[in-house]
VOLUM-483357 format. One record per residue: residue number from 1; chain; x, y, z of N, C-alpha, C, O in turn. Coordinates in steps of 0.1 Angstrom, whole numbers, plus 2048, in hexadecimal, padded with zeros to 3 digits. Atoms other than C-alpha are relative to their C-alpha. Layout:
seq, mol, n_east, n_north, n_up, ca_east, ca_north, ca_up, c_east, c_north, c_up, o_east, o_north, o_up
NUM, A, X, Y, Z, X, Y, Z, X, Y, Z, X, Y, Z $
...
This chain:
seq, mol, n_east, n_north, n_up, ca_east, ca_north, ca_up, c_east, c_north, c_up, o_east, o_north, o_up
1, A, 7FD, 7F8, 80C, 8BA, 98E, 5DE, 80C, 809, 803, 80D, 80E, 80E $
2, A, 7F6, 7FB, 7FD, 8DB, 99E, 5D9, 7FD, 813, 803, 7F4, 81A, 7FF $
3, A, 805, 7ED, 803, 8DD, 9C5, 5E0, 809, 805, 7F6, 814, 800, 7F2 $
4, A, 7F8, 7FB, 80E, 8E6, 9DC, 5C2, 80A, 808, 808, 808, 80D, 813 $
5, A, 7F7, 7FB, 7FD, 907, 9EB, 5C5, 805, 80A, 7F1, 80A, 807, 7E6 $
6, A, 802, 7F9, 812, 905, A08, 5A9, 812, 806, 7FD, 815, 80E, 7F4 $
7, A, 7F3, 7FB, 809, 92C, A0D, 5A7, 806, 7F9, 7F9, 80B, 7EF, 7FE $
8, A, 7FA, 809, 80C, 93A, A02, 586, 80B, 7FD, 806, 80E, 7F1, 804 $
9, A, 7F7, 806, 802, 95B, A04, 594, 802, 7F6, 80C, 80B, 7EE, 80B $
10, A, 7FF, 80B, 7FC, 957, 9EE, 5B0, 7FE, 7F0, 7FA, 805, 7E6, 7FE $
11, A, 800, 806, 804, 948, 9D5, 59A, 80D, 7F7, 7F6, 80F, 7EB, 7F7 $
12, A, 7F5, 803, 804, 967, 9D4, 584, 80D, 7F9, 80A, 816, 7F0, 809 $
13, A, 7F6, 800, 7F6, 97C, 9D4, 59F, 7FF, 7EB, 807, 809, 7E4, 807 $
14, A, 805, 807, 7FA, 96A, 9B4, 5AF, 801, 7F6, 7F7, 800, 7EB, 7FB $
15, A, 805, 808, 80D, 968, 9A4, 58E, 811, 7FA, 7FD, 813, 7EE, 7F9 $
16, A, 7F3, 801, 800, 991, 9A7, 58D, 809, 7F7, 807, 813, 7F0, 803 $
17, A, 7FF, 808, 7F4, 993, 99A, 5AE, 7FF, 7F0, 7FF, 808, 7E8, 801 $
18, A, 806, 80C, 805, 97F, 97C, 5A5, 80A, 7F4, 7F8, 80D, 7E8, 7FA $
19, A, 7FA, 808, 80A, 992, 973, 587, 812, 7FD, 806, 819, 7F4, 801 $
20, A, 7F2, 808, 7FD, 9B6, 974, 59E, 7FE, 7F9, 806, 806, 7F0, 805 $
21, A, 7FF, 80D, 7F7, 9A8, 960, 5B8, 7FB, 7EF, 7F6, 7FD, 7E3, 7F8 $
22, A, 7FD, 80E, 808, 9A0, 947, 59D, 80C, 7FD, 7FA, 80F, 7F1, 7F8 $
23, A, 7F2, 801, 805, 9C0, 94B, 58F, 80A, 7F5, 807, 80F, 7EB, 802 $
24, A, 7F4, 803, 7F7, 9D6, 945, 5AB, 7F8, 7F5, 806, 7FF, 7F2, 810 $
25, A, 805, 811, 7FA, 9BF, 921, 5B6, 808, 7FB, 7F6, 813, 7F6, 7F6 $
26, A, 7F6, 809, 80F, 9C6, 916, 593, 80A, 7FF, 801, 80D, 7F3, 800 $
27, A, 7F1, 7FA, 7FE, 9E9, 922, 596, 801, 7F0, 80E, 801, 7E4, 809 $
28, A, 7FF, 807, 7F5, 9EA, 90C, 5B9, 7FD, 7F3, 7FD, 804, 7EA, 801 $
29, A, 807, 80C, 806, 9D3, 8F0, 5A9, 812, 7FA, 7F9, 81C, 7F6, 7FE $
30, A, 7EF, 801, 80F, 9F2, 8EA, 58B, 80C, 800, 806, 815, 7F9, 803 $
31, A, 7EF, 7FD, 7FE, A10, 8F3, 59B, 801, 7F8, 808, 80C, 7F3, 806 $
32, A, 803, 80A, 7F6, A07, 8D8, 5BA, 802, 7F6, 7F8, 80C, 7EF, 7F9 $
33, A, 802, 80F, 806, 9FC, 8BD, 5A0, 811, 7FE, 7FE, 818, 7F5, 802 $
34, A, 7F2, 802, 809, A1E, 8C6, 58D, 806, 7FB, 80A, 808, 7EF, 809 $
35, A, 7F9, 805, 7FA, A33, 8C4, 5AC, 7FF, 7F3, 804, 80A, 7ED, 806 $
36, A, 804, 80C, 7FA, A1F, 8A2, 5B9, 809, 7F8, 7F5, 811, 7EF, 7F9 $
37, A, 7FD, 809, 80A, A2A, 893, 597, 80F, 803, 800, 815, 7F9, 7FD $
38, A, 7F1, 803, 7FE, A51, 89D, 59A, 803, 7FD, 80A, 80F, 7FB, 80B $
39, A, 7FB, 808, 7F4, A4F, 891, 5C0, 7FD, 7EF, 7FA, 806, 7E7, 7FB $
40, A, 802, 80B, 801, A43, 873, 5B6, 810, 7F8, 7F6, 818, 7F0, 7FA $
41, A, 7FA, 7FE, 808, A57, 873, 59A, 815, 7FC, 803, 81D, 7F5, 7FD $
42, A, 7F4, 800, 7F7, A7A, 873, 5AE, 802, 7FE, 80A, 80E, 801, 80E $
43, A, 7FF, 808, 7F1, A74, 863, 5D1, 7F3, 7FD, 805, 7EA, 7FD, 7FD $
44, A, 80C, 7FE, 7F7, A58, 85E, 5EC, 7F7, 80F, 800, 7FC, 81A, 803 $
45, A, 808, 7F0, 7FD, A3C, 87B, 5EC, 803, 808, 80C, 804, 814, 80D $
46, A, 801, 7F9, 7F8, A3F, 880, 60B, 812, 805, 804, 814, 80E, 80C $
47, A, 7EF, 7FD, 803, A6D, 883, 608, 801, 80C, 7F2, 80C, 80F, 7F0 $
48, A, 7FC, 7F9, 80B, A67, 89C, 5E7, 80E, 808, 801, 80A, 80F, 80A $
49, A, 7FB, 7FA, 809, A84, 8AD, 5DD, 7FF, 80D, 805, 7F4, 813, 805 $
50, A, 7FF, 7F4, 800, A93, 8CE, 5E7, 7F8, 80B, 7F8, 7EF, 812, 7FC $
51, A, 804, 7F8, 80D, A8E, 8E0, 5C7, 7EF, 7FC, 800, 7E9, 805, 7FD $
52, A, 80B, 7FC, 800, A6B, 8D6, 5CA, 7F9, 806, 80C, 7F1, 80F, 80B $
53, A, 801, 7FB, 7F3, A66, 8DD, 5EC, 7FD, 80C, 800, 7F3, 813, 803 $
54, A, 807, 7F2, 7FF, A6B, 8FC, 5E6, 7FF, 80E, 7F2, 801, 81A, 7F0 $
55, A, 80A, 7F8, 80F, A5D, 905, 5C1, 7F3, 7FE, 806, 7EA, 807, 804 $
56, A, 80F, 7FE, 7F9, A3F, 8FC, 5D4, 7FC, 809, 80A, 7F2, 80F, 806 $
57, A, 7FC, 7F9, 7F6, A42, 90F, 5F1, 802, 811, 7F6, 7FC, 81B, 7FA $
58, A, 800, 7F5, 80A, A4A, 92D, 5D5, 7F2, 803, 800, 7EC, 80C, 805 $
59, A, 80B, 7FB, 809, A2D, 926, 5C0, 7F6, 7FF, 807, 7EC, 800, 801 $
60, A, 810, 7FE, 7F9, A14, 926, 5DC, 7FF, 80B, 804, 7F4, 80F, 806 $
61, A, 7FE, 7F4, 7FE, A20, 948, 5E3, 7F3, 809, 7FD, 7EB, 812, 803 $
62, A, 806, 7F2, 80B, A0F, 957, 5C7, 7F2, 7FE, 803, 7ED, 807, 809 $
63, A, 80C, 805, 7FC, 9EB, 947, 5CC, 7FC, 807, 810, 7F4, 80F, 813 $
64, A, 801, 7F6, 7EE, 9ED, 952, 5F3, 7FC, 811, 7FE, 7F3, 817, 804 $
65, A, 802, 7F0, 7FF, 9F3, 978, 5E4, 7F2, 800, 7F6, 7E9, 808, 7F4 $
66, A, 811, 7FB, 806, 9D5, 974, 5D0, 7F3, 7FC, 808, 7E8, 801, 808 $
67, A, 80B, 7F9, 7F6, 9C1, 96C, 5EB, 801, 80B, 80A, 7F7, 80F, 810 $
68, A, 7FF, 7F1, 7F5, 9CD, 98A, 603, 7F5, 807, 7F9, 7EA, 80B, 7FD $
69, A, 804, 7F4, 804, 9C4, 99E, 5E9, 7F3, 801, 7FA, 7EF, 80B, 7F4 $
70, A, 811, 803, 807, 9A0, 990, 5DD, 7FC, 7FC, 809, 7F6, 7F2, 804 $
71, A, 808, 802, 7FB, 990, 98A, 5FA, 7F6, 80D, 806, 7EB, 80C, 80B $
72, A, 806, 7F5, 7F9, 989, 9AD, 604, 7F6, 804, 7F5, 7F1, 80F, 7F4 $
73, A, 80A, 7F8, 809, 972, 9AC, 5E3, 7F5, 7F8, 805, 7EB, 7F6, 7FE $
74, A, 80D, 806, 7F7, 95B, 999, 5FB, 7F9, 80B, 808, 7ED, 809, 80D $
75, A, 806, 7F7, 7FB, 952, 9B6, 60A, 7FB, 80C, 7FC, 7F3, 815, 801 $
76, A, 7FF, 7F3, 806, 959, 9CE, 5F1, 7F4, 7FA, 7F5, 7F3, 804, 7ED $
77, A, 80F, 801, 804, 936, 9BC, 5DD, 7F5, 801, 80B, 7E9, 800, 809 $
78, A, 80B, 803, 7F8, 925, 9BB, 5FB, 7FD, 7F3, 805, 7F4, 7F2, 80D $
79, A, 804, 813, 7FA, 923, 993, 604, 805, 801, 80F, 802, 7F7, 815 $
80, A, 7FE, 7FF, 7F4, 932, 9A0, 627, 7FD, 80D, 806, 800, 818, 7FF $
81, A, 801, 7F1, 7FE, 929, 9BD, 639, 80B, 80B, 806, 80D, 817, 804 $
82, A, 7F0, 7FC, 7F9, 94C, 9C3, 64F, 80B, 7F9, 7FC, 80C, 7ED, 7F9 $
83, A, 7EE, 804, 806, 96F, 9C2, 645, 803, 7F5, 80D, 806, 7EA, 808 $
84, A, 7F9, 805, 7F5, 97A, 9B2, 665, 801, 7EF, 7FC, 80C, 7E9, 7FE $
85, A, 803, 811, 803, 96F, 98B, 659, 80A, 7FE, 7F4, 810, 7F3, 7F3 $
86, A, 7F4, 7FF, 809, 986, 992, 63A, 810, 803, 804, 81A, 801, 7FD $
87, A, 7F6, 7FA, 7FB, 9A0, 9A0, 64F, 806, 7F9, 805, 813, 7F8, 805 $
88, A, 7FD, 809, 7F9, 99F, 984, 665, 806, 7F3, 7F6, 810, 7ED, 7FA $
89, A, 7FD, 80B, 807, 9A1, 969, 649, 80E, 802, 7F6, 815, 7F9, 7F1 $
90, A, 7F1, 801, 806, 9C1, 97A, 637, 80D, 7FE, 80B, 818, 7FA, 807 $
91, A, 7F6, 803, 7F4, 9D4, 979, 65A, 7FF, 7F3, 801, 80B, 7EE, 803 $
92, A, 801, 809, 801, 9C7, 958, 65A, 80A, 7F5, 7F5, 80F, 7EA, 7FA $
93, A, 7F9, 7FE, 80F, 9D9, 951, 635, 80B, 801, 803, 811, 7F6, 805 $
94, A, 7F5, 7F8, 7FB, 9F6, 964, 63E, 80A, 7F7, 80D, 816, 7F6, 80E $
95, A, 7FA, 80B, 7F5, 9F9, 94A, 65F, 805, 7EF, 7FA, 80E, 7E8, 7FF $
96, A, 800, 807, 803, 9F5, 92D, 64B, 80F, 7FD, 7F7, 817, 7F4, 7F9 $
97, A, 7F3, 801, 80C, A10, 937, 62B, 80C, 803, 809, 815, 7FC, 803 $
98, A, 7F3, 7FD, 802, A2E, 942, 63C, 808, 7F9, 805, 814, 7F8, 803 $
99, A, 7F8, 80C, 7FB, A34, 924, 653, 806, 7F4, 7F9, 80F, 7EC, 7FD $
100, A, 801, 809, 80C, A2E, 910, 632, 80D, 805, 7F9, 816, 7FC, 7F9 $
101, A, 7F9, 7FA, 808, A45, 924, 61E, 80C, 803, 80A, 816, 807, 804 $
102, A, 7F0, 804, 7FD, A64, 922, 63B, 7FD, 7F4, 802, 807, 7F2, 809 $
103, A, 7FD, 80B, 800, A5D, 8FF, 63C, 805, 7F7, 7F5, 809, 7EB, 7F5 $
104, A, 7FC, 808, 80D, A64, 8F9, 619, 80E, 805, 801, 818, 7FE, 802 $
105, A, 7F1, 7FC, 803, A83, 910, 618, 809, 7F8, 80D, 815, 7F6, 80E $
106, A, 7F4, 807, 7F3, A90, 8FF, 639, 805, 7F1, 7FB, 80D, 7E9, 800 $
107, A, 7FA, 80C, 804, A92, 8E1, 621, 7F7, 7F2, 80C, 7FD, 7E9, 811 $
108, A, 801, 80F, 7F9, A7C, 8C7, 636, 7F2, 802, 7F9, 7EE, 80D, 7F4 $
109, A, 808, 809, 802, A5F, 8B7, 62C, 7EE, 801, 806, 7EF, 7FF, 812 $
110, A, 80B, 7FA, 7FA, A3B, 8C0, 636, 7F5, 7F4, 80D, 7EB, 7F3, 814 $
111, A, 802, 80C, 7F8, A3C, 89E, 646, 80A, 7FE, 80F, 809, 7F6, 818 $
112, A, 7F2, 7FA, 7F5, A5C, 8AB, 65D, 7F8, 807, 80A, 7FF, 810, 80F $
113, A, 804, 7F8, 7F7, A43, 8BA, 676, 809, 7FB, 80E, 80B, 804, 817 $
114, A, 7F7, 802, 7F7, A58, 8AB, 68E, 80D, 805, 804, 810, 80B, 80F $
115, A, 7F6, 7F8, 800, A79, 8B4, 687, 7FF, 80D, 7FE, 809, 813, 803 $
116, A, 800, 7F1, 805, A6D, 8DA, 67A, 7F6, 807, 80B, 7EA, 809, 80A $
117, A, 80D, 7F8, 7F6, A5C, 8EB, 698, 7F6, 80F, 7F8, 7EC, 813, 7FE $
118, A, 805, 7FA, 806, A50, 905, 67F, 7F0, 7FB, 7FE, 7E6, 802, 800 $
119, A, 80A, 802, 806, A36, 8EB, 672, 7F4, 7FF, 806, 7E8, 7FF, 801 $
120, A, 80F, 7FE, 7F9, A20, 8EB, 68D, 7F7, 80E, 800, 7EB, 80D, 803 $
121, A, 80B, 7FB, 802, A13, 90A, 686, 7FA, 801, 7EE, 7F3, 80A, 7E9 $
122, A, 809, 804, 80C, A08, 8FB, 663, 7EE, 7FB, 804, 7E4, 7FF, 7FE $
123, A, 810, 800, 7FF, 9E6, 8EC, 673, 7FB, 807, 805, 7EF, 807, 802 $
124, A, 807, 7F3, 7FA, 9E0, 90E, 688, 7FB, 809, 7F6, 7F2, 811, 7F6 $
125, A, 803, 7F6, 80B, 9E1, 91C, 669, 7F8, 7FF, 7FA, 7F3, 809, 7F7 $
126, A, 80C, 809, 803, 9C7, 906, 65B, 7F7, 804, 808, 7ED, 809, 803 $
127, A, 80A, 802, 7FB, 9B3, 906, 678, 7F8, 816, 801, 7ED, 81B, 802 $
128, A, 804, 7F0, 7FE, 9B5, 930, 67A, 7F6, 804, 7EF, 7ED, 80C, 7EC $
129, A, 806, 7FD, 811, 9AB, 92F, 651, 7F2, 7F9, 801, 7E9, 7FD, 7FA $
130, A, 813, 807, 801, 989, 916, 65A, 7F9, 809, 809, 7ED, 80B, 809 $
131, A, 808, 7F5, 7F4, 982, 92E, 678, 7FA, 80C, 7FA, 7EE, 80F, 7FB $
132, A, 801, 7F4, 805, 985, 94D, 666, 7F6, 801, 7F5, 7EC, 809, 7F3 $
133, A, 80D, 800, 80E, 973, 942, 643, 7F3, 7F9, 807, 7E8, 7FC, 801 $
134, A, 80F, 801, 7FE, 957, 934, 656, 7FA, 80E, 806, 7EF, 812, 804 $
135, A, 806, 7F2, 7FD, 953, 957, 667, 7FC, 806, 7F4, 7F1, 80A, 7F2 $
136, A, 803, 7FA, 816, 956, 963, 63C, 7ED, 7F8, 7FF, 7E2, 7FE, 7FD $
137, A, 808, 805, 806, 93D, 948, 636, 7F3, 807, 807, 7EA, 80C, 800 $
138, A, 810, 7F9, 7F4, 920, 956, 658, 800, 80B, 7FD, 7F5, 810, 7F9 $
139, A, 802, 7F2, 807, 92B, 979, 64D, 7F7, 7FF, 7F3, 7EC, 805, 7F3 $
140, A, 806, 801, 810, 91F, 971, 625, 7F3, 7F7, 804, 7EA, 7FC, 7FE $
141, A, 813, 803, 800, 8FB, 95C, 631, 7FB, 809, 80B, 7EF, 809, 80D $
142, A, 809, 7F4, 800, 8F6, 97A, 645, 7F9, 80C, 7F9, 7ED, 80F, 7F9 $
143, A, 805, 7F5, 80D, 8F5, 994, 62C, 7F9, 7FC, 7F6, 7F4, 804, 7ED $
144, A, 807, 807, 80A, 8E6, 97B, 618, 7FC, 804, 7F3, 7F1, 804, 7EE $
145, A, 7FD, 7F4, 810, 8F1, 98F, 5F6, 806, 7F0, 7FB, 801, 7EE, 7F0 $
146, A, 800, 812, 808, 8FD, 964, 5EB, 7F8, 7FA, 80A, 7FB, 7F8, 816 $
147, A, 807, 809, 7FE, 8E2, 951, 5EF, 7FF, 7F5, 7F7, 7F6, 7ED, 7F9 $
148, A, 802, 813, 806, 8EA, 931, 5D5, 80D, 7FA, 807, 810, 7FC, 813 $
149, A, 7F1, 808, 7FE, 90B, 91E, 5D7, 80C, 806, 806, 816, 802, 80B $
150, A, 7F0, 7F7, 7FE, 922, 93B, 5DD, 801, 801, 80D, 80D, 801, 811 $
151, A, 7FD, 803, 7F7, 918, 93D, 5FE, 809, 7F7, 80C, 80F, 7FB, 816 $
152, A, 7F9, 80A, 7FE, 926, 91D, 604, 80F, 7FF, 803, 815, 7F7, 80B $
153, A, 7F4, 805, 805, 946, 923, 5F7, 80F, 802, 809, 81A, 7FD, 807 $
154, A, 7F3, 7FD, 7F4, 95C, 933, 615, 7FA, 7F6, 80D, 7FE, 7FB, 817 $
155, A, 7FD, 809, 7FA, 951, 917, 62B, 808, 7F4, 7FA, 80D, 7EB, 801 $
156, A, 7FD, 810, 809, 95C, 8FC, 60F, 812, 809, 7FF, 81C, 803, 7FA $
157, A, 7EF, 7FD, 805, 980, 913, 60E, 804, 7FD, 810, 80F, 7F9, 810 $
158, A, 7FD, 800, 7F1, 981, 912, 639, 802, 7F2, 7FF, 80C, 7EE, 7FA $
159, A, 802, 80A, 7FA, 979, 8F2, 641, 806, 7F0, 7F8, 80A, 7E7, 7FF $
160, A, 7F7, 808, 809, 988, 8DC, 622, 80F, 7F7, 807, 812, 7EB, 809 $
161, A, 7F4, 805, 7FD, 9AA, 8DB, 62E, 7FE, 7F8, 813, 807, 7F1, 818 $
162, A, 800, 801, 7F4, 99D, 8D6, 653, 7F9, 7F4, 800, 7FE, 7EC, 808 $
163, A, 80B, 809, 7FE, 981, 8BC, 64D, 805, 7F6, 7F7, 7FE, 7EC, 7F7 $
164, A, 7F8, 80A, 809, 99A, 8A7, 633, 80E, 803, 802, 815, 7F9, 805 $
165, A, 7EB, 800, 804, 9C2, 8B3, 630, 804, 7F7, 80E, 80A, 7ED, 80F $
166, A, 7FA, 802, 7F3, 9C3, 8B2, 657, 802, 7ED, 808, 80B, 7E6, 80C $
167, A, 807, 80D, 7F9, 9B2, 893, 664, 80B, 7F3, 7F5, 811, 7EA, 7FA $
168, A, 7F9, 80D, 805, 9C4, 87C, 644, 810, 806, 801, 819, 7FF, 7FE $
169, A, 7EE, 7FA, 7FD, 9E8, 88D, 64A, 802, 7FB, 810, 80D, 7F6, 813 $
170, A, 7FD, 807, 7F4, 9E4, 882, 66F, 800, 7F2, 805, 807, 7EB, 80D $
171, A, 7FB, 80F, 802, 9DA, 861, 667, 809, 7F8, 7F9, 80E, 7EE, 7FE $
172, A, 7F3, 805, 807, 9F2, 858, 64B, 80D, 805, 806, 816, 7FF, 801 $
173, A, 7F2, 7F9, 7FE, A10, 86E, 65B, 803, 80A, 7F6, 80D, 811, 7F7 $
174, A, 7F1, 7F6, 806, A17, 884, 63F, 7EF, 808, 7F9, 7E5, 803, 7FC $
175, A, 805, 7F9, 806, A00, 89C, 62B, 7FB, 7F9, 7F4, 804, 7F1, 7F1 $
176, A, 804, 802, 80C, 9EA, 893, 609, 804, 80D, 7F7, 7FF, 818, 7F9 $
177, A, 7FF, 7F4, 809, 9F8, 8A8, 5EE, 7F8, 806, 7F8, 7F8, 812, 7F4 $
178, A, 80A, 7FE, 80B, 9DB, 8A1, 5D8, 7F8, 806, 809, 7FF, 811, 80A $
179, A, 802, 7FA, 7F8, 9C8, 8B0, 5F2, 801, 80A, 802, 7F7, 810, 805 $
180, A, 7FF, 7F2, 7FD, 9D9, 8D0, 5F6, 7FD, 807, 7F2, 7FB, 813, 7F0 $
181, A, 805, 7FB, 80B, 9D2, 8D1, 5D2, 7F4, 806, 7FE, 7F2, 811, 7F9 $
182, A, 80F, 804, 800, 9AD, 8CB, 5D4, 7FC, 80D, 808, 7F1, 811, 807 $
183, A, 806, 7F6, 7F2, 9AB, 8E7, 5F0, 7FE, 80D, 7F4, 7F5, 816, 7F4 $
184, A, 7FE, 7F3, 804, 9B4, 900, 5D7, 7F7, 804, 7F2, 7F7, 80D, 7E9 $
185, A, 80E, 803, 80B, 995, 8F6, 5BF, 7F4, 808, 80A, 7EA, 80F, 806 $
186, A, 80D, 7F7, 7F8, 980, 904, 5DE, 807, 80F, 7FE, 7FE, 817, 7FC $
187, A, 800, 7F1, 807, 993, 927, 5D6, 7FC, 7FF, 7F8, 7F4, 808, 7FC $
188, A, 806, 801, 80F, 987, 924, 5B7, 7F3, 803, 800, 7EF, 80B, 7F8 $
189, A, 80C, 7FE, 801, 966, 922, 5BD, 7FC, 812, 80A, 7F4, 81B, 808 $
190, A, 804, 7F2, 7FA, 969, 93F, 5D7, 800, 80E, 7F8, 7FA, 818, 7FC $
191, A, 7F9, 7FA, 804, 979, 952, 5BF, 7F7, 802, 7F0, 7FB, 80B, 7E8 $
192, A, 808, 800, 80A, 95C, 94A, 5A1, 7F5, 807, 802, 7EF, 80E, 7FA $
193, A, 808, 7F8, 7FB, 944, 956, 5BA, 800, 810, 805, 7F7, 816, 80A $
194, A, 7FE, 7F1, 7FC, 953, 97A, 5C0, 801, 803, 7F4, 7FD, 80E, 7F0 $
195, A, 806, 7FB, 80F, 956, 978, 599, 7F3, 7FE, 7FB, 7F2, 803, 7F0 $
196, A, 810, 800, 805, 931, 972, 593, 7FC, 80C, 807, 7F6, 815, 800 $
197, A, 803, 7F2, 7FC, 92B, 98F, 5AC, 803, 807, 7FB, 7FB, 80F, 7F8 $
198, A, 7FD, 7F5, 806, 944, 9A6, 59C, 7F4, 802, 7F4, 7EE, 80C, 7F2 $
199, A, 803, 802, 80D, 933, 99D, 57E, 7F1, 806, 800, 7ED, 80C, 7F6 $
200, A, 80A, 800, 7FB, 911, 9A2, 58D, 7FC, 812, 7FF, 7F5, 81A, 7F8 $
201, A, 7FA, 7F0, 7FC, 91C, 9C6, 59E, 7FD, 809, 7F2, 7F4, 811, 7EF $
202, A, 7FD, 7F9, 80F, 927, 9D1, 57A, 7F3, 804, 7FB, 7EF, 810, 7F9 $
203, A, 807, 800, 808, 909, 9C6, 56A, 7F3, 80D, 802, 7EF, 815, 7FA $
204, A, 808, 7F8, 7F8, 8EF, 9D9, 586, 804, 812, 7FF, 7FC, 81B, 800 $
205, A, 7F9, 7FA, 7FF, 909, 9F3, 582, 7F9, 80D, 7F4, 7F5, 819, 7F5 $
206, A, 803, 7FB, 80E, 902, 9FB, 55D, 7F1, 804, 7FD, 7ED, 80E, 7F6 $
207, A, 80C, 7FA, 803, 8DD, 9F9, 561, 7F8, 80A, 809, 7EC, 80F, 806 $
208, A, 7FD, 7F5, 7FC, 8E0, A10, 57A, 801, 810, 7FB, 7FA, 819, 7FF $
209, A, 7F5, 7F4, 806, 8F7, A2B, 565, 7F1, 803, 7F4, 7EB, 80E, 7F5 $
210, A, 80A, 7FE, 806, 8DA, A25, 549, 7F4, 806, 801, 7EC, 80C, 7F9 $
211, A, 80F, 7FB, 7F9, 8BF, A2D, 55E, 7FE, 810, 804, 7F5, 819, 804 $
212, A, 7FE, 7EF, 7FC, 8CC, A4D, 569, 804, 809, 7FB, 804, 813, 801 $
């Protein structure tokens, strides 16, 4: 059973949170497909195109800053009891985007791991984001405040890119785009589940305020 959390304005807050980290998947979802369809569109997927290279590399920016900034409403409902597992998973984030984001501006290819010594720390960055969200995920079935689906859902954001991107990008040679698409459907879900808590929060909140 969740515990009540009688402040309205965390609820809002959490509820806010929720709705950017859904944002910024979608955002990620769309702007992915779009680019997949003008790589395709004008050469080999895996050869795209400067200008997309790095309109992508852009537009993942913004999705990245909306999870910095919505995961700490994982703690701030109560689904974790210490900051530190959130702390760890934005450094995790943070390791993953910026090697991504000079690898597009350096103009190569996310398939150039050879020529671009940068890109090897693209699977570290992966593997530090499956490490870190499964610590999110043991933190959240501790406190056991999500007990249906939502639980779930920061293992299904860790392990995604680790337990599919990685393993078929090693065997074909180059990355699935649809794939890095697909990953950003599991923020989504993480990100519905800190909006059903906010939402939750709020509601406990009010009958709370009522009561008293």
């Amino acid at each position: 059973m969740e515990r009540t959390i009688s402040d309205p304005y965390v609820g809002s807050q959490t509820t806010r949170k929720g709705i950017l980290l859904m944002a910024g998947a979608l955002l990620w979802f769309f702007a992915e497909l779009l680019f997949i369809s003008l790589g395709l569109s004008t050469g080999p997927p895996d050869r795209r195109p400067v200008v997309v290279e790095v309109g992508s590399a852009i537009t993942l920016m913004i999705p990245q800053l909306c999870y910095l900034i919505g995961l700490p409403a994982l703690y701030e409902v109560g689904a974790i009891s210490r900051k530190w597992p959130v702390r760890f998973a934005q450094a995790a984030i943070v390791v993953y985007t910026l090697p991504f984001l000079a690898a597009m501006l350096m103009k190569s290819g996310v398939s150039g791991a050879g020529r671009n010594p940068v890109l090897f720390l693209l699977p570290l960055g992966l593997v530090l984001i499956a490490i870190s969200m499964t610590i999110v995920g043991l933190a959240v079935r501790k406190t056991r405040v999500w007990t249906d689906w939502r639980q779930y859902t920061p293992f299904a954001v860790g392990w995604f890119p680790v337990g599919l991107m990685l393993p078929l990008a090693a065997i074909y040679g180059k990355p699935d785009y649809m794939l890095v698409a697909v990953w950003g459907l599991t923020w989504f879900l993480l990100g519905l589940a800190i909006y059903k808590s906010g939402q939750r929060t709020s509601r406990e909140a009010m009958i709370v305020s009522s009561q008293s």
